[in-house]
Chimera marker file (.cmm) of the C-alpha trace (Angstrom):
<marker_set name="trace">
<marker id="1" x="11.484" y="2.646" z="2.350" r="1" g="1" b="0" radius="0.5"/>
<marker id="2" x="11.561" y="-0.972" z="1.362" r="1" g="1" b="0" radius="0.5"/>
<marker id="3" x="9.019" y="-2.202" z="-1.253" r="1" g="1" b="0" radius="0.5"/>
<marker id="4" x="7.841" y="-6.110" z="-1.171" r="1" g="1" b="0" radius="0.5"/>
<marker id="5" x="5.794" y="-8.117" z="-3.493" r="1" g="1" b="0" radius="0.5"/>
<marker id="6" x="2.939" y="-9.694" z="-0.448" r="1" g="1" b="0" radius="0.5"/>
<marker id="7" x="1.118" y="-13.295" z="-0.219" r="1" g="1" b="0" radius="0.5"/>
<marker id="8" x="-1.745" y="-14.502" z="1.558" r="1" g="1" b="0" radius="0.5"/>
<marker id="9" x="1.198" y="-16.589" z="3.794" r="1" g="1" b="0" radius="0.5"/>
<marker id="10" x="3.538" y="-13.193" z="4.076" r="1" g="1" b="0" radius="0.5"/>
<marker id="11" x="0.600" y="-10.634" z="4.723" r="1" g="1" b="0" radius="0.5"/>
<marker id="12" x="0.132" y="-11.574" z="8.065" r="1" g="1" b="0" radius="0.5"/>
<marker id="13" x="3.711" y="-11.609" z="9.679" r="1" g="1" b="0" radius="0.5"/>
<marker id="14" x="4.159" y="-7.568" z="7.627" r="1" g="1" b="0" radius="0.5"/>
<marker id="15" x="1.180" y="-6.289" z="9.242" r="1" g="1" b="0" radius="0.5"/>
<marker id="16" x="2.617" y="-5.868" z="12.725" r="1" g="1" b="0" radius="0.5"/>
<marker id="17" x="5.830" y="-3.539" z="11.261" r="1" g="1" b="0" radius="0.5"/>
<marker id="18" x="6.484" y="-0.206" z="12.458" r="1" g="1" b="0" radius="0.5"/>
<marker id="19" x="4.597" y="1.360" z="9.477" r="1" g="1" b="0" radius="0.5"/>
<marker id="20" x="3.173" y="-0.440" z="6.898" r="1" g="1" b="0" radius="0.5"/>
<marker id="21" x="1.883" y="0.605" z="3.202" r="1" g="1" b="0" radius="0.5"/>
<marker id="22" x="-0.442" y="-1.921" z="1.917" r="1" g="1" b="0" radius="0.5"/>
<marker id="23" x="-1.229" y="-1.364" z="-1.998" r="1" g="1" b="0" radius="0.5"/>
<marker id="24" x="-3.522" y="-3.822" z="-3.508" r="1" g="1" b="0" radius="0.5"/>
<marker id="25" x="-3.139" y="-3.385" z="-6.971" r="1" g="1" b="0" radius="0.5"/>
<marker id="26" x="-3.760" y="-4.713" z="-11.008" r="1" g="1" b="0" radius="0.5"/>
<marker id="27" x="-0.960" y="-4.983" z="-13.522" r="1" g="1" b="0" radius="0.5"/>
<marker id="28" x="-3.306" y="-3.489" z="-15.693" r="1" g="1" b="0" radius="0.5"/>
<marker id="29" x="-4.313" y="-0.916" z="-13.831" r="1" g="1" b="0" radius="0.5"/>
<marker id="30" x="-2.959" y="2.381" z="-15.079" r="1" g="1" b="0" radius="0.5"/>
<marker id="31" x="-3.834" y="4.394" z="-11.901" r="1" g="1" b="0" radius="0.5"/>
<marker id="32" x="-1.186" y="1.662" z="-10.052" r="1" g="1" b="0" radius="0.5"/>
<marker id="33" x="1.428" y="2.364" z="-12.683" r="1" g="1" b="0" radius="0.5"/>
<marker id="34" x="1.000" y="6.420" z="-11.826" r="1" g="1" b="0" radius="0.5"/>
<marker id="35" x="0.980" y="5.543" z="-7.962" r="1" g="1" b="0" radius="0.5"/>
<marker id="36" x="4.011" y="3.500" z="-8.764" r="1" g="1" b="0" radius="0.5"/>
<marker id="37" x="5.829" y="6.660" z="-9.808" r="1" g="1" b="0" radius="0.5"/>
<marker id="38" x="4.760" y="8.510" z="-7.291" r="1" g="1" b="0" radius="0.5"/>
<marker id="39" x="5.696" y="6.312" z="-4.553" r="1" g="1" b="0" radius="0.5"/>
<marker id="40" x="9.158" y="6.209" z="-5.861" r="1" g="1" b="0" radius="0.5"/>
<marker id="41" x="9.480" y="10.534" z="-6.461" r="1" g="1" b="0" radius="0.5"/>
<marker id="42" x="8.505" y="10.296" z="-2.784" r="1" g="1" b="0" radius="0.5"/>
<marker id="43" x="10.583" y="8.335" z="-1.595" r="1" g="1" b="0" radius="0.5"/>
<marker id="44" x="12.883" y="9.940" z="0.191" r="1" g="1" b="0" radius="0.5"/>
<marker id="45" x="10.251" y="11.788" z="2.222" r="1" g="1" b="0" radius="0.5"/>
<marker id="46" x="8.799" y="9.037" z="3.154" r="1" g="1" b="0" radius="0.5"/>
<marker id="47" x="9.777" y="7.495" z="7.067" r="1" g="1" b="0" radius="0.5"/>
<marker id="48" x="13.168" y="5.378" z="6.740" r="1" g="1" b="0" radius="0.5"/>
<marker id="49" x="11.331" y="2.294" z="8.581" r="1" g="1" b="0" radius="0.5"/>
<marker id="50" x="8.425" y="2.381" z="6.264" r="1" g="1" b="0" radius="0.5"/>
<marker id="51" x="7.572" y="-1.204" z="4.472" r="1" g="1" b="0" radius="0.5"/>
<marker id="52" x="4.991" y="-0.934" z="1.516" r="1" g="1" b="0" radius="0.5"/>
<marker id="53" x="3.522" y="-4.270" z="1.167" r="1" g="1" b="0" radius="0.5"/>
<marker id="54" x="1.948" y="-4.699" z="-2.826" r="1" g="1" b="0" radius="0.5"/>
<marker id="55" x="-0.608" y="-7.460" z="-3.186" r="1" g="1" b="0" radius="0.5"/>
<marker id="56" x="-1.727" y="-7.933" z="-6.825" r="1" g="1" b="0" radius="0.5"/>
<marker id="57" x="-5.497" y="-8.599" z="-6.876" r="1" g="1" b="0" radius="0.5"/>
<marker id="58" x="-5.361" y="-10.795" z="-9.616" r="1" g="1" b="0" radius="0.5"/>
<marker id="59" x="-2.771" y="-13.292" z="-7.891" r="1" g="1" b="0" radius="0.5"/>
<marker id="60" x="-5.269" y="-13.388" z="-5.030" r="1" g="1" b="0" radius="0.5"/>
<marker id="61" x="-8.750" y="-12.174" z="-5.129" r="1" g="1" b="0" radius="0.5"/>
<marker id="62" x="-9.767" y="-13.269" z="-2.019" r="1" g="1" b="0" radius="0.5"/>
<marker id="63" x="-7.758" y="-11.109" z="-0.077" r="1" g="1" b="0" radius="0.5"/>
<marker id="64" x="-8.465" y="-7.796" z="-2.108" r="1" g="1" b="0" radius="0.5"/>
<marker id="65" x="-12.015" y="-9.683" z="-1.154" r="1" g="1" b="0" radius="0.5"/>
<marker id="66" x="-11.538" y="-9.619" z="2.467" r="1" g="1" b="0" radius="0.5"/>
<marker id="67" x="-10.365" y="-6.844" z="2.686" r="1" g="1" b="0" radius="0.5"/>
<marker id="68" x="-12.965" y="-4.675" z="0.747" r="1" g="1" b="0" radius="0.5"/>
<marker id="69" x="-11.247" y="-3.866" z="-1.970" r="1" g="1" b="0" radius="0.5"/>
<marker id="70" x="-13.715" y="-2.376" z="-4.798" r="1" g="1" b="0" radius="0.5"/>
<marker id="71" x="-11.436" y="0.040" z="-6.348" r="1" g="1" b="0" radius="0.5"/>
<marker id="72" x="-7.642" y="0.667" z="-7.465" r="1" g="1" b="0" radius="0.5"/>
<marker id="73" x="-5.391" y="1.345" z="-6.062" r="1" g="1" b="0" radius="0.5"/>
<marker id="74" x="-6.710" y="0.749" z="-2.835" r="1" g="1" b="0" radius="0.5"/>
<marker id="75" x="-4.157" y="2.064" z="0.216" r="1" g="1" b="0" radius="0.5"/>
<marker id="76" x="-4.119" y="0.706" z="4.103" r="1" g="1" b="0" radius="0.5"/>
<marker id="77" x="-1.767" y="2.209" z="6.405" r="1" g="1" b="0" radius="0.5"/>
<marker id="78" x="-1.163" y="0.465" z="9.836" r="1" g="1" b="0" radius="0.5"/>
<marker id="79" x="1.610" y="1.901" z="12.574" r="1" g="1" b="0" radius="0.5"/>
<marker id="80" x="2.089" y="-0.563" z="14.650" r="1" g="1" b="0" radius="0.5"/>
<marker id="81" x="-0.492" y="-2.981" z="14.185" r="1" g="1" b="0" radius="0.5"/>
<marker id="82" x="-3.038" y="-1.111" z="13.627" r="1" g="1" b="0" radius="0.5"/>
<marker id="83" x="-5.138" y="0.466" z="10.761" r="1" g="1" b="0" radius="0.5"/>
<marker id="84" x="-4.469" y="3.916" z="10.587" r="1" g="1" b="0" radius="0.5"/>
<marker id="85" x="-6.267" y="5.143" z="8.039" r="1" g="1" b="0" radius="0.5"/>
<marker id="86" x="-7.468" y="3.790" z="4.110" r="1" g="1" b="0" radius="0.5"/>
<marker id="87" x="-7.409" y="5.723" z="0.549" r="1" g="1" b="0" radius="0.5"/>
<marker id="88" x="-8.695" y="4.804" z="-2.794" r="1" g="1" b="0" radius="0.5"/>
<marker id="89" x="-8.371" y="6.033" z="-6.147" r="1" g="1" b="0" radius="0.5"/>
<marker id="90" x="-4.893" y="8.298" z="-7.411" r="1" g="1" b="0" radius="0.5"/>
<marker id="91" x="-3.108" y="10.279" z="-4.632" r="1" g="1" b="0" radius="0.5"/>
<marker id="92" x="-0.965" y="13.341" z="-5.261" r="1" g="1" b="0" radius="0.5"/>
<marker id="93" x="3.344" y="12.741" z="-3.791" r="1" g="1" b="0" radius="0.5"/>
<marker id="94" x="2.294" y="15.527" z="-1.141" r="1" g="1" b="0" radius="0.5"/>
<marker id="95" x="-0.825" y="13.666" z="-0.378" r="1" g="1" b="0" radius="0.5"/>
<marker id="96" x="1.417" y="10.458" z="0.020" r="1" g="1" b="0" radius="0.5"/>
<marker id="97" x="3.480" y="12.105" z="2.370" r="1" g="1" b="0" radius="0.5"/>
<marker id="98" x="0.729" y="13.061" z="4.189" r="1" g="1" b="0" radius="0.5"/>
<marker id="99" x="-1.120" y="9.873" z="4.617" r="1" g="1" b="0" radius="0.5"/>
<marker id="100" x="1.869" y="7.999" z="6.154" r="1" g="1" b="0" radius="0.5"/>
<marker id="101" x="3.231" y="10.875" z="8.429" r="1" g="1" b="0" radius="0.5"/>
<marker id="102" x="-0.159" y="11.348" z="10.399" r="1" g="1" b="0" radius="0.5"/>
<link id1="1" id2="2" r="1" g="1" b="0" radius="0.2"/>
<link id1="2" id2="3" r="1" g="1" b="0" radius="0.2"/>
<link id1="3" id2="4" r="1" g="1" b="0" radius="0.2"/>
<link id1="4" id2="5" r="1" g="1" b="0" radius="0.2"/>
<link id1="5" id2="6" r="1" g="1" b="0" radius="0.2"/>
<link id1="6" id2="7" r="1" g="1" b="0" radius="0.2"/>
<link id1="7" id2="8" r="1" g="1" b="0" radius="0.2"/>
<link id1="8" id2="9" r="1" g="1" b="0" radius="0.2"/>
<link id1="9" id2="10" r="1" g="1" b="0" radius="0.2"/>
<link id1="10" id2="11" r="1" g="1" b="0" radius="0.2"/>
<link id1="11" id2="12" r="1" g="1" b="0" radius="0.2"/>
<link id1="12" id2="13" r="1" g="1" b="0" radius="0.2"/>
<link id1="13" id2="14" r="1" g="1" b="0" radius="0.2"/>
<link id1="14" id2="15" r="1" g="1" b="0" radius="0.2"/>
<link id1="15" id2="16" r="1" g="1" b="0" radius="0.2"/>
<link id1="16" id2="17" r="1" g="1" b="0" radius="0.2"/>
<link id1="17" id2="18" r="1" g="1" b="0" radius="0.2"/>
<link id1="18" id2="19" r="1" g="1" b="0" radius="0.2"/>
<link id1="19" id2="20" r="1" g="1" b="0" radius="0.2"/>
<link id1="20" id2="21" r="1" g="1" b="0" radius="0.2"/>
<link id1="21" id2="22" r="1" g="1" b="0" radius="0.2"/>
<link id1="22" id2="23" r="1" g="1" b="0" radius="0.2"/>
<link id1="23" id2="24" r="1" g="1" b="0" radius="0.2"/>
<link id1="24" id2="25" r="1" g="1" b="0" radius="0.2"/>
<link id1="25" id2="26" r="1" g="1" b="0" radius="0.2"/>
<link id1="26" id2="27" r="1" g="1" b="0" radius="0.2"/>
<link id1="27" id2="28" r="1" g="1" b="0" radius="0.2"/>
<link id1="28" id2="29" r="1" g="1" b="0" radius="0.2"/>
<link id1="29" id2="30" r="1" g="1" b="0" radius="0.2"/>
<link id1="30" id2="31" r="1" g="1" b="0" radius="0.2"/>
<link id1="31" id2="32" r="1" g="1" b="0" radius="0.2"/>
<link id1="32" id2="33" r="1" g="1" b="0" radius="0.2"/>
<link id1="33" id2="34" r="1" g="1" b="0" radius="0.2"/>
<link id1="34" id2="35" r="1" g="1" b="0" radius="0.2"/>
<link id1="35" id2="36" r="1" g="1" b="0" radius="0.2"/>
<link id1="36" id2="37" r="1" g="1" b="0" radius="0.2"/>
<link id1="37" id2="38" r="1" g="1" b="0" radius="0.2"/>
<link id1="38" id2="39" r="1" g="1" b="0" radius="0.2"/>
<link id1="39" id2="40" r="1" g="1" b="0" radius="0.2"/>
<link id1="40" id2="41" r="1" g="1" b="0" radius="0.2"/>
<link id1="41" id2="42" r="1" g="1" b="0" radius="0.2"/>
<link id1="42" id2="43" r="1" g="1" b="0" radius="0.2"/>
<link id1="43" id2="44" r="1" g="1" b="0" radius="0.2"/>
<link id1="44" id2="45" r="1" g="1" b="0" radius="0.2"/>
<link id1="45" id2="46" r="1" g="1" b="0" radius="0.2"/>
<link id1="46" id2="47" r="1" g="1" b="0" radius="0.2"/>
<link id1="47" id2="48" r="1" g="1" b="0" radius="0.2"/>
<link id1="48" id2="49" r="1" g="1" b="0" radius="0.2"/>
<link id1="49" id2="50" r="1" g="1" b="0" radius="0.2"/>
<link id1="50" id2="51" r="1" g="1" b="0" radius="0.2"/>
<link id1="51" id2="52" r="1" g="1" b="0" radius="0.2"/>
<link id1="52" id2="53" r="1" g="1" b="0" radius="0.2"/>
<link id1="53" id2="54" r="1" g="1" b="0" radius="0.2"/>
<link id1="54" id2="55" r="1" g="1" b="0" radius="0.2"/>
<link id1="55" id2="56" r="1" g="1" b="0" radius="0.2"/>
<link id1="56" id2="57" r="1" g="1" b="0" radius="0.2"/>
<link id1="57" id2="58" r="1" g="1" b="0" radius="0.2"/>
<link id1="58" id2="59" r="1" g="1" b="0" radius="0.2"/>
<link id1="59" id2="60" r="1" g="1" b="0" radius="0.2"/>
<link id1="60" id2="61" r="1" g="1" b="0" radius="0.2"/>
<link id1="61" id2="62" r="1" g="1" b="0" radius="0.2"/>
<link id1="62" id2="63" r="1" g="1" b="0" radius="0.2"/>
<link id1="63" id2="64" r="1" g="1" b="0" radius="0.2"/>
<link id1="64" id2="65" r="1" g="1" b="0" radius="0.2"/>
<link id1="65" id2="66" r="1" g="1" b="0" radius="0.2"/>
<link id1="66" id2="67" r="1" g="1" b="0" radius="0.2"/>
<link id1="67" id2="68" r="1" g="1" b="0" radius="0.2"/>
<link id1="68" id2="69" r="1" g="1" b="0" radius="0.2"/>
<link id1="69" id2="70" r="1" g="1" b="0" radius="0.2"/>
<link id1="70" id2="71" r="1" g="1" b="0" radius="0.2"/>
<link id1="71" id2="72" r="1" g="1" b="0" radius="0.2"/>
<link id1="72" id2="73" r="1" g="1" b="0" radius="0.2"/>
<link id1="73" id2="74" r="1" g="1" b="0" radius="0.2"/>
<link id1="74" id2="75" r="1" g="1" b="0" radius="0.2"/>
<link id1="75" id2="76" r="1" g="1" b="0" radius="0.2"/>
<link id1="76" id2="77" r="1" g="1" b="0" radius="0.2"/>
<link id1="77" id2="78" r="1" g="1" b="0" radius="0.2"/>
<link id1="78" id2="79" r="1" g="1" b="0" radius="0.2"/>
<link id1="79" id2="80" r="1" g="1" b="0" radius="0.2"/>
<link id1="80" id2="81" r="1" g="1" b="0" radius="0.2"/>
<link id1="81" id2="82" r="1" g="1" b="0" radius="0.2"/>
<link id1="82" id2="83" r="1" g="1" b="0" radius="0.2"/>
<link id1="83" id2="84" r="1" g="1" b="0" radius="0.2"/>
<link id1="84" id2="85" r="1" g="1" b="0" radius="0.2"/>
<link id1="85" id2="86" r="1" g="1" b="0" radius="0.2"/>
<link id1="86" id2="87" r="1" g="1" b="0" radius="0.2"/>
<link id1="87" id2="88" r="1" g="1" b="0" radius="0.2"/>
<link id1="88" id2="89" r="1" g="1" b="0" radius="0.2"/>
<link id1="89" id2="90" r="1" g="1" b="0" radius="0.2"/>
<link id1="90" id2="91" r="1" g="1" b="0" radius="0.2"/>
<link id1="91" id2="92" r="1" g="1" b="0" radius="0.2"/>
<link id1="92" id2="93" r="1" g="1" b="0" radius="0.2"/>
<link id1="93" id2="94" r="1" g="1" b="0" radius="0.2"/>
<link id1="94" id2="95" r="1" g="1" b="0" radius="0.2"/>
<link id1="95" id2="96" r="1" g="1" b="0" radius="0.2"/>
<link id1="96" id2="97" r="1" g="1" b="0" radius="0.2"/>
<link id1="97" id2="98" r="1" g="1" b="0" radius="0.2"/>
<link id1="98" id2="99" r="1" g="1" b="0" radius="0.2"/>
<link id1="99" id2="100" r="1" g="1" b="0" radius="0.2"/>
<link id1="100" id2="101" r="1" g="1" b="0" radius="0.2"/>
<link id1="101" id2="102" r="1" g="1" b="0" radius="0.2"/>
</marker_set>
């Protein structure tokens, strides 16, 4: 599982990987810090090839914009290309495991 910091200019060439974690999040959002945590305890259940993407809402509004985001943290997962499914709000390390392995 590789974990990368995401732009407005780096979004679009991440969203075609095999499996893709998008996390819009705040630095001062203390549901992010938890998720933080729990993305690292589940690590090593999670798929080898997956790629979370983080974009930090403050940085760039518009695209937590465009993409709807209302709440934090805010989760997208695409296989492939293509939106699998979206979460909001804290997630369990189980659930986590879960949502990517559909």
């Amino acid at each position: 599982m590789t974990i990368i910091e995401l732009t407005p200019e780096t979004l679009p060439q991440h969203l075609n990987e095999k499996q893709l974690l998008l996390d819009f999040y705040a630095p001062w959002c203390s549901a992010c810090k938890v998720l933080d945590k729990i993305l690292a305890s589940a690590a090593e259940k999670m798929p080898p090839d997956l790629v979370v993407g983080r974009i930090d809402i403050e940085k760039f509004p518009l695209v937590a914009a465009e993409y709807g985001v209302t709440s934090l943290p805010r989760l997208f997962f695409y296989r492939d290309g293509v939106l699998i499914e979206e979460k909001s709000g804290a997630i369990s390390a189980q659930k986590l495991v879960e949502f990517v392995n559909r």
